[in-house]
N, C-alpha and C positions, 0 to 999 in steps of 0.2 A: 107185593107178591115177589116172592124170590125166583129167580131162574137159575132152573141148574145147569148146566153145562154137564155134558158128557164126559168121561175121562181120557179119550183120543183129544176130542175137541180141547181139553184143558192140555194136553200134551202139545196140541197144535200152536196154541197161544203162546204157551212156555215157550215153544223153540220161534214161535213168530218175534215172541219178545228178546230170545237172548241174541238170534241169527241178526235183527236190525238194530240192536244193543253196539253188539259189535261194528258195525258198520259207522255207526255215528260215533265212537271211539275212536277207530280208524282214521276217519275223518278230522278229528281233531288233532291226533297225533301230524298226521299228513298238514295239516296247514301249520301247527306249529314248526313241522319241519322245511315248510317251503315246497311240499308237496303235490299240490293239490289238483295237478291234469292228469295224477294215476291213481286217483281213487273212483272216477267216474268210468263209465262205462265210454268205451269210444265209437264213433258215427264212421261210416266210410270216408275216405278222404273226397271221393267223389259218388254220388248214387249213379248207378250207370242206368243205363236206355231199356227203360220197358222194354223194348223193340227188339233189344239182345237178349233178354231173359228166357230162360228154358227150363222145362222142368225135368229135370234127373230122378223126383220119385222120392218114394217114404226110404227112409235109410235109420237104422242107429246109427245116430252120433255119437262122438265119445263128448260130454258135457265140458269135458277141459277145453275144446277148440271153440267153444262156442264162445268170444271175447267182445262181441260189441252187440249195439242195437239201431233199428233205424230208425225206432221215433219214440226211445222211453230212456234216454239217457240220464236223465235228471232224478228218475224214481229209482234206479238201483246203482250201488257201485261196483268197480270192476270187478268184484267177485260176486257183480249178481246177488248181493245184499240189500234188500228194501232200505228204503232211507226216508220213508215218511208213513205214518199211522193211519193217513188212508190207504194205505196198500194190504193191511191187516187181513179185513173179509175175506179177498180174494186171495190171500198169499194160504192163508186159514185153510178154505173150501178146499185149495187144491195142494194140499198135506193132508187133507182128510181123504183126498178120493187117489192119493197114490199106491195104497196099499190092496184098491182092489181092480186094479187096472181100469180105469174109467179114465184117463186121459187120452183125449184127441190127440196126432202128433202136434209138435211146435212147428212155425211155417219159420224155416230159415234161408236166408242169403246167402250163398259162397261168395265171396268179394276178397280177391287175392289170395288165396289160401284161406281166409278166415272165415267164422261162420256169425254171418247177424242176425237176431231174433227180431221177426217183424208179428208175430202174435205168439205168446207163449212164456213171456218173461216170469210171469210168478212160476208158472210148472219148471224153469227153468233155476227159477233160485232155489224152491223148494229139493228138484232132483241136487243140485250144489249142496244144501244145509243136509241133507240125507245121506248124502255121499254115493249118488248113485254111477256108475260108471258110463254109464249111455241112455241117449232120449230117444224117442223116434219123432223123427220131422220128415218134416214135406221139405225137399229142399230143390230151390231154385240154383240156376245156374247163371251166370253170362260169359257168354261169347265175347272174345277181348275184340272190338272193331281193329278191322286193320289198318296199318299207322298210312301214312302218307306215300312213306319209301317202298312200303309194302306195294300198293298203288302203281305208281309210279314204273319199280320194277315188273310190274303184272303187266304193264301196256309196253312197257319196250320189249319184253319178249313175244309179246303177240305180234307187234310189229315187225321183228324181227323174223317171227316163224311166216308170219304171210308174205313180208317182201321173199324168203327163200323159197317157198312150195309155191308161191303165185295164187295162192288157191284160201280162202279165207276159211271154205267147209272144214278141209282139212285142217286150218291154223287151229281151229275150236277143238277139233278132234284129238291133237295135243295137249288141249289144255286141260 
């Protein structure tokens, strides 16, 4: 029994197939050249504190900022190009469901200016291989903890405002 496939659906494959074509080319050129820590997608230098995280809300993104991810590095390259033929179905489904507005946003990380996809990577490579100019994400925030010196300086001035005013209510009151 033969199965037909749709003509989207075959359009889907085609570009499933030529978009991660590309990528394993890429790849080869990049190690032939001695390349090969920028054809991967990159992780935060460090993941920051649950405990700092915030949420700033649904926003379009511009897809350009979006450069790394926090737990699928190994399935796509830095340009968000699939790099293995399991990634197929789902890279498939959602180039099939872009053209009628059916995507959920992507859930992204701000981390130093940059933006990391922690669920959303295929809608992400697909909007990439589309050329679409912005996604909508849910996008998370953190709050940079404050350094030491920061600290540090926060208690000498309070120290300083209560040894002047005597008055510890009023030392807060400044602060």
């Amino acid at each position: 029994m033969k199965t037909f496939f749709s003509i989207p659906r075959q359009q889907a494959l085609e570009a499933f197939r030529h978009y991660s074509a590309r990528a394993r080319w890429q790849g080869v050129f990049a190690t032939l050249l001695g390349r090969t820590e920028k054809n991967s997608l990159v992780s935060p230098e460090t993941t920051p504190q649950r405990a700092n995280r915030k949420l700033v809300g649904i926003q379009d993104v511009p897809v350009e900022q979006i450069g790394g991810s926090l737990n699928r590095n190994k399935d796509f390259d830095a340009e968000f190009r699939p790099l293995g033929d399991h990634l197929r179905e789902r890279w498939v489904d959602a180039y099939l469901r872009k053209d009628i507005n059916n995507w959920p946003p992507v859930r992204l990380h701000q981390i130093d200016g940059m933006y990391f996809v922690e669920d959303g990577h295929h809608r992400v490579s697909v909007a990439r291989c589309t050329g679409m100019l912005f996604i909508q994400a849910e996008v998370w925030g953190y709050e940079k903890p404050k350094s030491s010196a920061t600290l540090v300086h926060s208690q000498i001035v309070n120290s300083f405002e209560k040894s002047i005013c005597g008055c510890p209510q009023e030392a807060k009151a400044h602060t």
